[in-house]
C-alpha positions, 0 to 999 in steps of 0.5 A: 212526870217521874221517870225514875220510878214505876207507876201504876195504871189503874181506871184509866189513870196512870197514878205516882205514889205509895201502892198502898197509900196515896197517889197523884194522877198524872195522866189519865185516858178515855175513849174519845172520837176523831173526826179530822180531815188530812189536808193533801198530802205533800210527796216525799220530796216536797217534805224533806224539802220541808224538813231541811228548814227546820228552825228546831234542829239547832235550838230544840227546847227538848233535845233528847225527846223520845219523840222530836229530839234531834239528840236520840239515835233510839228515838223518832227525831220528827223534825217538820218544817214550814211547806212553800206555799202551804199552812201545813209543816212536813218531814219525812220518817223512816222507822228503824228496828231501833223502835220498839217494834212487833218485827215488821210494825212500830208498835202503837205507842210509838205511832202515837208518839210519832203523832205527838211531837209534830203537832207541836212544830208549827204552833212554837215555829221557832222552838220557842216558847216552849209548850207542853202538851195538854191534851191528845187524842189519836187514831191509829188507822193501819200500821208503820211499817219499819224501812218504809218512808212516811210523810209527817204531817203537821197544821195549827188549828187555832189559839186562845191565850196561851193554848194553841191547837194542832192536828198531824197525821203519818201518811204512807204509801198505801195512805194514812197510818194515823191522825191526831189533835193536840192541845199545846200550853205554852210555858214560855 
């Protein structure tokens, strides 16, 4: 996606090129339904426990994403790691006022970007290949809230070829914020 200049959102679509000629679609967005259930939720200590054996912190395919990358003080660096005895990956996340933010809430965008990046952890469980998400449908249920401890919440729902489904969800003290469900290409 080009980062260095301005796109237009039209339609749905987040379009590049010529305002007044022609444009590639690089995104597009439509209404879609969520039905997906949150497997128990780990305590805060079981998912930094978690956290502290993620095998992407030293060899992250993407070291300055927004939203996984260990290399950002102004992103939301959600690393997960595998949970003893459970098919589900973990971590912690404490938003800080470093995030685009309403002064008590991460905006939404951002909760989706929380959402994004942990689906993919547990299905490239060594950092690699790399994959590149495909598609993403998200539901934001109730805000996250800055300072607060968050569980994230990662599992693999499945492949075929080199697709690989994933769902994640961020749990809160007062339950779940979000929940999502993630189709990841791999490019390795």
């Amino acid at each position: 996606m080009p980062l260095d200049r301005e796109m237009e959102v039209r339609d749905g679509q987040l379009l590049d090129g010529d305002p007044d000629g022609e444009h590639t679609v690089i995104a597009s967005a439509e209404p879609a339904v969520l039905d997906l259930d949150v497997p128990a939720v780990p305590t805060l200590d079981e998912a930094r426990k978690a956290a502290a054996k993620v095998p992407w912190r030293d060899k992250h395919p993407f070291p300055t994403c927004f939203g996984c990358g260990p290399g950002r003080e102004d992103g939301i660096a959600a690393l997960l790691g595998p949970l003893d005895g459970r098919a589900e990956w973990a971590g912690v996340w404490r938003p800080t006022g470093l995030l685009p933010n309403d002064g008590t809430n991460v905006l939404p965008e951002v909760v989706w970007a929380a959402l994004d990046c942990p689906s993919a952890q547990p299905v490239a469980p060594d950092g690699g290949p790399a994959f590149v998400l495909g598609t993403f449908v998200a539901q934001v249920e109730q805000p996250v809230e800055l300072g607060v401890d968050h569980v994230l919440l990662a599992w693999e729902l499945g492949r075929d070829g080199r697709k690989a489904y994933s769902a994640s969800a961020i749990i809160g003290p007062h339950g779940v914020c979000g929940r999502a469900r993630a189709v990841w290409v791999s490019i390795g």
